[in-house]
DRENBATI-784751 format. One record per residue (C-alpha): chain; residue in three letters; x, y, z. Coordinates in pm, whole numbers, plus 50000, padded with zeros to 5 digits. Each point is the difference from the previous one (the first is absolute). Layout:
<recs>
<rec c="A" r="ala" u="X" v="Y" w="Z"/>
...
</recs>
This chain:
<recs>
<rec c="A" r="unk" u="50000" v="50000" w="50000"/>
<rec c="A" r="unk" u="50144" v="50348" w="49929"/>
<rec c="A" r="unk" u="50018" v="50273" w="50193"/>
<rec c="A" r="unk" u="49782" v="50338" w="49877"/>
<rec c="A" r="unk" u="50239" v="50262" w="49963"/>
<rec c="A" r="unk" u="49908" v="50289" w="50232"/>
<rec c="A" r="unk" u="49882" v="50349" w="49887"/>
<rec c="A" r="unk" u="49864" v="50249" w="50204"/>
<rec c="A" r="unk" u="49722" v="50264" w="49856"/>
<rec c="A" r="unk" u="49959" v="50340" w="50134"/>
<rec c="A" r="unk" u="49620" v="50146" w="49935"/>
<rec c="A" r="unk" u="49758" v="50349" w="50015"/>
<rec c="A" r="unk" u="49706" v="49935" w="50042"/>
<rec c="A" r="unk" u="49792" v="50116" w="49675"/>
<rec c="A" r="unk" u="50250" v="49916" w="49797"/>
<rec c="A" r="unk" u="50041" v="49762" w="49754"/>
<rec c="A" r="unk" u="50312" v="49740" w="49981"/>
<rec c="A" r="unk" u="50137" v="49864" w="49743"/>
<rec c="A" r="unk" u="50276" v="49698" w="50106"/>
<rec c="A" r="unk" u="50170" v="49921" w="49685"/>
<rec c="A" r="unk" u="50194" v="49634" w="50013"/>
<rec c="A" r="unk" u="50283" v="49879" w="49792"/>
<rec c="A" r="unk" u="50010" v="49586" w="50024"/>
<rec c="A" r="unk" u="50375" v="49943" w="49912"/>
<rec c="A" r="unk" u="50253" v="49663" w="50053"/>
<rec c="A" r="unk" u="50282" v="50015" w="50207"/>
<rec c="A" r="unk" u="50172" v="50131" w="49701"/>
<rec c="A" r="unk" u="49776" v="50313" w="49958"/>
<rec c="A" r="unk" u="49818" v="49788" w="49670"/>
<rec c="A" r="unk" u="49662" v="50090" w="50007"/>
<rec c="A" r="unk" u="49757" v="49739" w="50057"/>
<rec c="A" r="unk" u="49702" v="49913" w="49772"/>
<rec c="A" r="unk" u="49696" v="50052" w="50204"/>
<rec c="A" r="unk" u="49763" v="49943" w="49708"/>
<rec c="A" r="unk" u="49658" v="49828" w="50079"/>
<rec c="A" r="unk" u="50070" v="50079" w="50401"/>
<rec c="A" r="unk" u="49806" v="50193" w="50234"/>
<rec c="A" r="unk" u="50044" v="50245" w="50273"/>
<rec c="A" r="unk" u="49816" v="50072" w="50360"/>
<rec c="A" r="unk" u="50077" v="50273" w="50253"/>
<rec c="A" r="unk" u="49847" v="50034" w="50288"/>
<rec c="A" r="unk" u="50046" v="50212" w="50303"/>
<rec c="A" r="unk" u="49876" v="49933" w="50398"/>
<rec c="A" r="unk" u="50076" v="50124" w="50331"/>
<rec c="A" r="unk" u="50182" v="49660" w="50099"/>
<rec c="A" r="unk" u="50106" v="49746" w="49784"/>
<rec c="A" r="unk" u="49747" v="49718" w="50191"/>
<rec c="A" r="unk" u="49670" v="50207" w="50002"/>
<rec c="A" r="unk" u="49734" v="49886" w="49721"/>
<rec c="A" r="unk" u="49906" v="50394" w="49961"/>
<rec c="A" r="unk" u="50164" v="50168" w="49654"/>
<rec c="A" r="unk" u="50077" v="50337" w="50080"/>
<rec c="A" r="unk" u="50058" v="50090" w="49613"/>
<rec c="A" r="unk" u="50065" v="49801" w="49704"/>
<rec c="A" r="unk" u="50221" v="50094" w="49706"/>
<rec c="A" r="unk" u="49924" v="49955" w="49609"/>
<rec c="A" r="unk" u="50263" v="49795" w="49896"/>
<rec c="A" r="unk" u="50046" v="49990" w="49603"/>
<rec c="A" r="unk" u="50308" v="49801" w="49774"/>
<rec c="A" r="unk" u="50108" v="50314" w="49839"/>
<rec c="A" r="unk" u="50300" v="49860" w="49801"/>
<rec c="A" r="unk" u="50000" v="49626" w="50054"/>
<rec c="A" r="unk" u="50275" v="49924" w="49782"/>
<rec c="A" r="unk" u="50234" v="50216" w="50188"/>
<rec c="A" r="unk" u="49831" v="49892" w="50370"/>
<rec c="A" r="unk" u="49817" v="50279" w="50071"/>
<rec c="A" r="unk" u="49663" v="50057" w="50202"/>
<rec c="A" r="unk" u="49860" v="50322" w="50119"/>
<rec c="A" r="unk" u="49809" v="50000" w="50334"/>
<rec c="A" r="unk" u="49754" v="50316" w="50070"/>
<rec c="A" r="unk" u="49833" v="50117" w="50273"/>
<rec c="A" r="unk" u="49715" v="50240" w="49874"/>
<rec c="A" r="unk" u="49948" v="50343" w="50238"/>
<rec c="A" r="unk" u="49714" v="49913" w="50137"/>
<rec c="A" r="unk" u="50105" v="49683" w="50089"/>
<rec c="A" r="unk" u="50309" v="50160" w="50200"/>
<rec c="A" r="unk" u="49728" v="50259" w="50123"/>
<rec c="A" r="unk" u="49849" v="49756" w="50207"/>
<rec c="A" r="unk" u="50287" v="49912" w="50181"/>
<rec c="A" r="unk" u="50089" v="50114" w="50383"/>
<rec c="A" r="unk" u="50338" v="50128" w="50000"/>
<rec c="A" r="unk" u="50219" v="49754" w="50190"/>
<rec c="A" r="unk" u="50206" v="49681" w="49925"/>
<rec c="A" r="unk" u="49907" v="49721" w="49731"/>
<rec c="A" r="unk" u="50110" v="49696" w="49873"/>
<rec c="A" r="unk" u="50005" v="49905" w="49626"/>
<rec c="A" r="unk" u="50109" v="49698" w="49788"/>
<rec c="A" r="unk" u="49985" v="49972" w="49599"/>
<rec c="A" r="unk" u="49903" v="49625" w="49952"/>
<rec c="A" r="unk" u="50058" v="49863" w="49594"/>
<rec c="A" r="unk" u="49781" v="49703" w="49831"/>
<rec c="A" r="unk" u="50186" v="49837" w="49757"/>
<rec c="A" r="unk" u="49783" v="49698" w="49878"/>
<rec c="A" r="unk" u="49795" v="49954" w="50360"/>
<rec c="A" r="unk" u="50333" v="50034" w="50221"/>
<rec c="A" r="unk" u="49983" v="50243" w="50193"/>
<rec c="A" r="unk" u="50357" v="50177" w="50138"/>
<rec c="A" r="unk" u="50011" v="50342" w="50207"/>
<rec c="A" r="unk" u="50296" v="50187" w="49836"/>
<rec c="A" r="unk" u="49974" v="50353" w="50194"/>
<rec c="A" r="unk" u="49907" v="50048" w="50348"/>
<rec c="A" r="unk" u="50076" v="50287" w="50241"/>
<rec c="A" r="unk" u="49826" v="50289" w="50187"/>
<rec c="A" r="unk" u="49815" v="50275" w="49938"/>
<rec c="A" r="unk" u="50024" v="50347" w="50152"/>
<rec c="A" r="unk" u="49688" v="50167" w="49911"/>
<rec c="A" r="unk" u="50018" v="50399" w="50057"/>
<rec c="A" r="unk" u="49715" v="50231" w="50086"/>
<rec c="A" r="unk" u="49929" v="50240" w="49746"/>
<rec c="A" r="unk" u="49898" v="50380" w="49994"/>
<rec c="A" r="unk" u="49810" v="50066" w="49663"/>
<rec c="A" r="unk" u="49696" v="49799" w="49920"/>
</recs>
């Protein structure tokens, strides 16, 4: 089983994120991700069954391994300001690997 490698999001509330991954090998090759899916989710601890937010993951270059993940505005609207978890889990052909996990730092925001 392999380890997710860890990356750590800062947020504003209202604002939309956009979490652009590059799948590469250890060689910095990118890695076909064609016919593969994405899911992000985030929640206030990594056990409870509650999604806080979930991102719009789409294969935006699969030949060169890469998948965009978005959180719309009013999505990130709806979240307290605080600390999250996140994960970005990939589905190639029914298995099911978490490739990105870290946490969130949501921060309050003035204009809405």
């Amino acid at each position: 089983m392999a380890v997710p490698a860890t990356q750590d999001l800062t947020i504003t509330r209202g604002d939309t994120e956009i979490v652009v991954v590059a799948m590469a090998d250890e060689l910095s090759v990118p890695i076909s991700i064609v016919g593969r899916t994405y899911t992000a989710q985030l929640r206030t601890t990594p056990s409870i069954a509650i999604v806080s937010a979930s991102f719009t993951c789409a294969v935006t270059d699969g030949l060169n391994g890469e998948v965009t993940c978005t959180l719309a505005a009013a999505d990130s609207a709806l979240l307290s300001p605080g600390y999250f978890y996140w994960d970005l889990q990939e589905n190639a052909s029914g298995v099911i690997s978490t490739i990105l996990s870290g946490n969130v730092t949501v921060l309050a925001d003035v204009t809405r």
